[in-house]
C-alpha positions as CSV (number, residue, x, y, z in Angstrom):
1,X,99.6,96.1,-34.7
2,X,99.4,93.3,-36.9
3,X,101.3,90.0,-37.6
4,X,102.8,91.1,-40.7
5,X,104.2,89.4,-44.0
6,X,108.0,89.4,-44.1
7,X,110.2,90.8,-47.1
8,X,113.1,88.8,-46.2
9,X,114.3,86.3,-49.3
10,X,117.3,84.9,-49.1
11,X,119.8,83.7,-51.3
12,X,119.6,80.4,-52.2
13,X,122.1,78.5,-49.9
14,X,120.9,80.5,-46.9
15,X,117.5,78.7,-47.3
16,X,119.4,76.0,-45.7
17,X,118.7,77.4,-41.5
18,X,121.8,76.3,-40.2
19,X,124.1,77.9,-42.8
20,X,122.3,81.3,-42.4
21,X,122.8,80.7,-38.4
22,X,126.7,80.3,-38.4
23,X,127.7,82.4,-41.7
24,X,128.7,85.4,-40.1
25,X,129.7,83.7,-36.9
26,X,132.2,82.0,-38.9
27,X,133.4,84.7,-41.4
28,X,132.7,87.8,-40.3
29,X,135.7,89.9,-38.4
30,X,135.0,93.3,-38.1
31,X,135.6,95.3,-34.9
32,X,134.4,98.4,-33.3
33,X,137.0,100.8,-31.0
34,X,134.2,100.8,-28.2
35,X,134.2,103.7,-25.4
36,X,133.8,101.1,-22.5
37,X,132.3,102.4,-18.7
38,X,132.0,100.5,-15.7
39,X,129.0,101.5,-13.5
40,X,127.9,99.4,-10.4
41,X,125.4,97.7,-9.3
42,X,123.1,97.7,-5.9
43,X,124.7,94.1,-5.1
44,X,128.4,95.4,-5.7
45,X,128.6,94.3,-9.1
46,X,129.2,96.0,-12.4
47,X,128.4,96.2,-15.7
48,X,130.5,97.0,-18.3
49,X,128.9,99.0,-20.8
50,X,130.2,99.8,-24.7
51,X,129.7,102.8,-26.5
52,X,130.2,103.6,-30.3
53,X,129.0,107.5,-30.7
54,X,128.4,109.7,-33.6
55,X,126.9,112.5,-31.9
56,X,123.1,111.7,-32.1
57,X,120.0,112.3,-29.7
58,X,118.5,108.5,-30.2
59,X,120.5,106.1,-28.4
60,X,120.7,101.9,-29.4
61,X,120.5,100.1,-26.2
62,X,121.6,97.2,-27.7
63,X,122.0,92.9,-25.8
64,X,123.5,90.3,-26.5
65,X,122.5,86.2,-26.7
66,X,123.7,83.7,-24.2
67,X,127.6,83.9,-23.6
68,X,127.9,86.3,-26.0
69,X,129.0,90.2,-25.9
70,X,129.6,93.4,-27.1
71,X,132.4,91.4,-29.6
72,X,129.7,89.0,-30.9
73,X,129.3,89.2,-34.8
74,X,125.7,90.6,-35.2
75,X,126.0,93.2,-32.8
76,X,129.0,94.9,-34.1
77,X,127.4,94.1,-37.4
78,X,124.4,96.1,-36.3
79,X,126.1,98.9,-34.6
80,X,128.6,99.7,-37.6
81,X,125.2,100.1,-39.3
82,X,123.0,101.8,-37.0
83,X,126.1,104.3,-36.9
84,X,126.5,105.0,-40.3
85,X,122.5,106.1,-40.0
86,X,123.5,108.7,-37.1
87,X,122.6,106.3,-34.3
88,X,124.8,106.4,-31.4
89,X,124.5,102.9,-29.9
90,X,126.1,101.3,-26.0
91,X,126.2,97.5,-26.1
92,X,125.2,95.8,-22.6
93,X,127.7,93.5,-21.6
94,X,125.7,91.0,-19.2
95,X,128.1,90.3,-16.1
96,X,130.4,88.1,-16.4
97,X,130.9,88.7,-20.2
98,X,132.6,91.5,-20.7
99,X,135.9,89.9,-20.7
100,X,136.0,90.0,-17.0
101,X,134.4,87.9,-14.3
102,X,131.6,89.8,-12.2
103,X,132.1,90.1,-8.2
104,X,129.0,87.9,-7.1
105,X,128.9,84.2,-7.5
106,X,125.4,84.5,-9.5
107,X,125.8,86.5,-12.9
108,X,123.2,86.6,-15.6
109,X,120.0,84.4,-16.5
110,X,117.0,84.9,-19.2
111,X,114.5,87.1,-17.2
112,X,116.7,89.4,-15.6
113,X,115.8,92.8,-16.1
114,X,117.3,94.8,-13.3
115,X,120.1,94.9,-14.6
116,X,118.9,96.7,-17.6
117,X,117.1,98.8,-15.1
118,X,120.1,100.1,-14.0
119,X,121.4,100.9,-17.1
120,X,118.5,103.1,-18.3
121,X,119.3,104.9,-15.1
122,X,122.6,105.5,-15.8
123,X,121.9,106.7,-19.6
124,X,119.3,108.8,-17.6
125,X,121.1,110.4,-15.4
126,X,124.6,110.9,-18.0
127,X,123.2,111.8,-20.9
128,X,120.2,113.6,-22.4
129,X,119.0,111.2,-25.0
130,X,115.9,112.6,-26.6
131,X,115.1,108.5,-27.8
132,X,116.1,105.2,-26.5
133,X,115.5,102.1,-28.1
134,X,115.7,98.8,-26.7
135,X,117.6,96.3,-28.9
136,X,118.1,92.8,-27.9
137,X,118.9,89.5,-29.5
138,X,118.2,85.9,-28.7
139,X,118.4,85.8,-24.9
140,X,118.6,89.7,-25.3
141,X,115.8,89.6,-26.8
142,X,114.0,87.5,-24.1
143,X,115.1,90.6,-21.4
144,X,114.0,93.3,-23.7
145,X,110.6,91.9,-24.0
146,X,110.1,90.7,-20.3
147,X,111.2,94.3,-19.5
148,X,108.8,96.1,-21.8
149,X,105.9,93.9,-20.5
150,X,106.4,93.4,-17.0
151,X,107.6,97.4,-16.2
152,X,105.2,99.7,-14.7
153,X,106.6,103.3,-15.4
154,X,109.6,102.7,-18.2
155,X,111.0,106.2,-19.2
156,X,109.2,108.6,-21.5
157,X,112.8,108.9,-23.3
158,X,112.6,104.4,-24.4
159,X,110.4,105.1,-27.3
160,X,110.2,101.3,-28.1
161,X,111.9,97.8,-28.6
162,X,113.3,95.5,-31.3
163,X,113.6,91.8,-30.2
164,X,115.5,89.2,-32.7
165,X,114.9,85.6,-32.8
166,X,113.8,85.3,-29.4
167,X,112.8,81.8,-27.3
168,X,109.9,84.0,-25.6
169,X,109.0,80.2,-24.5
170,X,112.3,79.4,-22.1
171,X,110.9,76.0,-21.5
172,X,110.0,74.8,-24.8
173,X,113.4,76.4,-27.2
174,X,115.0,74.6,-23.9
175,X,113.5,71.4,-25.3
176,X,114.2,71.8,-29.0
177,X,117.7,72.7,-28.2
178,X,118.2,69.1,-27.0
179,X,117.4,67.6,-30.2
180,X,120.1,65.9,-32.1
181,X,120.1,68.6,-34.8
182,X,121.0,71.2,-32.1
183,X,124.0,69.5,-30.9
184,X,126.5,71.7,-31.8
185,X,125.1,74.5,-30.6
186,X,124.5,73.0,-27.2
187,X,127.7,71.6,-26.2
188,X,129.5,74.9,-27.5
189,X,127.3,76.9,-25.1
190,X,127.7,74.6,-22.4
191,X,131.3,74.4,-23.1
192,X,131.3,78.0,-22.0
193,X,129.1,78.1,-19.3
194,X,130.9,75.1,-17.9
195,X,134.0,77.1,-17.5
196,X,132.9,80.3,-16.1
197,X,130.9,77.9,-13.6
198,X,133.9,76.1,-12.2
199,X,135.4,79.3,-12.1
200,X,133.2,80.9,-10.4
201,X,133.1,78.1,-7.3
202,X,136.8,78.2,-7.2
203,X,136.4,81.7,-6.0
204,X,133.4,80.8,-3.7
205,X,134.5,77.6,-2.2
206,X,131.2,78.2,0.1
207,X,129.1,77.4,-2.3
208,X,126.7,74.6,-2.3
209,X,126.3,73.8,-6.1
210,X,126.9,70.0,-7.0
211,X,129.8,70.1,-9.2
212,X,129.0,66.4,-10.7
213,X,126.2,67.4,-11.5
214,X,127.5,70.8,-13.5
215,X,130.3,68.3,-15.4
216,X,127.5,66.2,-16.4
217,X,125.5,68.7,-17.8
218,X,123.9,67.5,-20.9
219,X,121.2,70.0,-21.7
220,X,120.2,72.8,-20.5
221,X,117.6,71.5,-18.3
222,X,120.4,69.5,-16.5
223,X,122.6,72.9,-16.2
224,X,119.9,75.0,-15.6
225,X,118.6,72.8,-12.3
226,X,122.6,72.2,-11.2
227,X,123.3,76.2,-11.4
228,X,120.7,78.8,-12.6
229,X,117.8,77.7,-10.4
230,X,120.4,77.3,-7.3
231,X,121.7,80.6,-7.6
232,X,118.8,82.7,-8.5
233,X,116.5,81.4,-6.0
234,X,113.8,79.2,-8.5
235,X,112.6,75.7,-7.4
236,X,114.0,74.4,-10.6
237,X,115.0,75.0,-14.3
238,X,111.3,74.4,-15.1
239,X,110.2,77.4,-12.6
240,X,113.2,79.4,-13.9
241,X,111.8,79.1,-17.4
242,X,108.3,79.8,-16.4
243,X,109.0,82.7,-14.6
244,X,111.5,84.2,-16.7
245,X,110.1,83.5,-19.5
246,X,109.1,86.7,-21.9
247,X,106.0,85.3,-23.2
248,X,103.4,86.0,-20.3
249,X,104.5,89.7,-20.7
250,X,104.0,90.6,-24.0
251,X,100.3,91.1,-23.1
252,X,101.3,94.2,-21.4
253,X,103.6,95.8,-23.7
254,X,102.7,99.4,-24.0
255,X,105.0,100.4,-26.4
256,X,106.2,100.1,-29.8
257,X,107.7,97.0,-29.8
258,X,108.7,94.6,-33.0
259,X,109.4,91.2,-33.2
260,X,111.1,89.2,-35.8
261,X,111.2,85.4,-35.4
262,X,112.1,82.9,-38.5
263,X,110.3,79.7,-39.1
264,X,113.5,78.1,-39.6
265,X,114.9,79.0,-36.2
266,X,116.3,75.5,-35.1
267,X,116.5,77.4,-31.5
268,X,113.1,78.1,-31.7
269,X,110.5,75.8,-30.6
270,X,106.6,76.3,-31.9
271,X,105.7,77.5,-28.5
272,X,108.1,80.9,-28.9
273,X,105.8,82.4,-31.9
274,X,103.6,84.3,-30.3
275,X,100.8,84.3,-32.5
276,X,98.2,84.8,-30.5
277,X,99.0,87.1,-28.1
278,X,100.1,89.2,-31.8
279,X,97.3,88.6,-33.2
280,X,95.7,91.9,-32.2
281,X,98.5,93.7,-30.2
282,X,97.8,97.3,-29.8
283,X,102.0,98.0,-29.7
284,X,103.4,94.3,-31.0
285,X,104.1,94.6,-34.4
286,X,105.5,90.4,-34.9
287,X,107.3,89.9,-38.3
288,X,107.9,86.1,-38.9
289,X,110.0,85.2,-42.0
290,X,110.1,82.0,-43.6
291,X,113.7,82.1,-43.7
292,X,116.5,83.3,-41.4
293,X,118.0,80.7,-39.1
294,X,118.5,82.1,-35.9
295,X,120.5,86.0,-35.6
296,X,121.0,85.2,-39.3
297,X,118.8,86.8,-42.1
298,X,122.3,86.9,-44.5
299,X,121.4,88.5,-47.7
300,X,124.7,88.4,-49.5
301,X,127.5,86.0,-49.7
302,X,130.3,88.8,-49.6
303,X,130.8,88.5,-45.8
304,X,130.5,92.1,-44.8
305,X,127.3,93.5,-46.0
306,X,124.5,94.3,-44.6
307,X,121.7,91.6,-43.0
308,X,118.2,92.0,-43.8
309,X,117.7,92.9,-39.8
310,X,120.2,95.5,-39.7
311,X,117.9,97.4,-42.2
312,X,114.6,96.4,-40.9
313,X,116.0,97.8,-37.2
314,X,117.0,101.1,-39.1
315,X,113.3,101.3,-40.9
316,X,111.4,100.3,-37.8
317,X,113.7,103.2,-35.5
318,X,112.8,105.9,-38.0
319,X,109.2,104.7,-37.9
320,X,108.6,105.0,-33.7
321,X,110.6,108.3,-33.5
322,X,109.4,110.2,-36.3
């Protein structure tokens, strides 16, 4: 599949990146009435998973970013769309952000796919979805695309994958997210991460993570050595990136599979365009725009229509499963 030339033309104030980043984030306050199920995990855990229905036989698997959740702006953005095209749609709640702290002291990182693993068996086993598609953004997007590449026998019913302004390259958007011009997205995610951390050792007073070390946490390098690396079992956050990392994967992707990073994505270093393993993909079909921010491709300022993405997931669905 080819790199291909983006429609996507923005208005003229969402040229700017960071407006077209934080737009909805800010103004948009739509809701869904979710159908929510618990299923559990080989480690104890659980996973609390959100369903919108309307009676369909392709089923939205759909992720969110980092500290995000079924609640979070584009997904509910995305599902009210994919709906109103007879979609049904279940949002993936990660652990630990469903509303609800997980059992284990370890929760979610970048790279892991069992998780999603065990949802496609659950979906599997409950229901008789004719198509599944794999939709994930941001970090969601980094598991979808790790998952695609690095699985050996995914399920004749996941008919393909749509992954949203994704840091393929954990290392280097890791990097560009500690430049100055990042800063408020930065502290507000460690902000977050910060005080599910220190709740989490409360409840584990046995654990062995330097806590000085988590409250001085300026970047995620510094967080992702003090916690992620600890508690996952990688030398460090550079070995955590490496390996989790979606970019070595998409090599093996054997299924339809598109991918739509902006130029403009300030979270996005040039190491996460993955041009030349693209280049001539039998399955990747990589859409960069010139505009977009990061989850943002706004095409309207009235607050609740439709983003460019929404449409280009609809278009690209109907394309793999007709």
């Amino acid at each position: 599949m080819p790199i291909i030339k983006s429609t996507y033309q923005p208005p003229f104030l969402f040229k700017n990146n960071h407006l077209n980043t934080v737009y909805k984030t800010l103004f948009y306050k739509n809701s869904i009435s979710y159908n929510r199920q618990r299923i559990f995990t080989p480690d104890k855990d659980f996973l609390d998973l959100d369903f919108s229905i309307v009676g369909s036989n392709t089923l939205v698997i759909a992720m969110h970013g980092l500290e995000g959740s079924s609640k979070s702006h584009y997904l509910v953005s995305a599902i009210h769309y994919l709906n109103s095209q007879n979609i049904d749609c279940v949002a993936l709640n990660f652990r630990g952000c469903s509303g609800e702290d997980n059992n284990q002291l370890y929760s979610y990182n970048s790279g892991k796919t069992d998780d999603l693993s065990v949802v496609l068996n659950y979906i599997l086993e409950h229901y008789s979805y004719k198509n599944i598609i794999l939709l994930g953004y941001s970090m969601g997007g980094n598991i979808t695309l790790k998952y695609m590449g690095e699985t050996n026998n995914i399920p004749s019913e996941v008919k393909g994958a749509v992954a949203i302004s994704v840091p393929c390259d954990l290392e280097g958007s890791s990097n560009v997210l500690a430049k100055w011009y990042n800063t408020v997205y930065i502290q507000k995610f460690l902000k977050s991460l910060k005080k599910k951390t220190f709740i989490k050792l409360e409840k584990f007073p046995e654990n062995t993570i330097d806590k000085v070390a988590v409250l001085n946490a300026k970047t995620f390098e510094d967080f992702d050595n003090a916690v992620t690396a600890p508690l996952f079992q990688f030398k460090s956050a550079k070995d955590y990136w490496n390996k989790c990392s979606s970019k070595p994967f998409i090599h093996a992707i054997t299924k339809p599979t598109l991918l739509i990073n902006a130029i403009d994505d300030s979270f996005l270093s040039e190491s996460c365009y993955p041009i030349k393993e693209a280049k001539n993909h039998k399955y990747l079909t990589f859409e960069i725009p010139k505009y977009g921010g990061h989850v943002g491709f706004n095409t309207s300022y009235v607050k609740k229509d439709l983003l460019w993405s929404e449409k280009r997931i609809s278009n690209y669905i109907e394309h793999i499963i007709s």
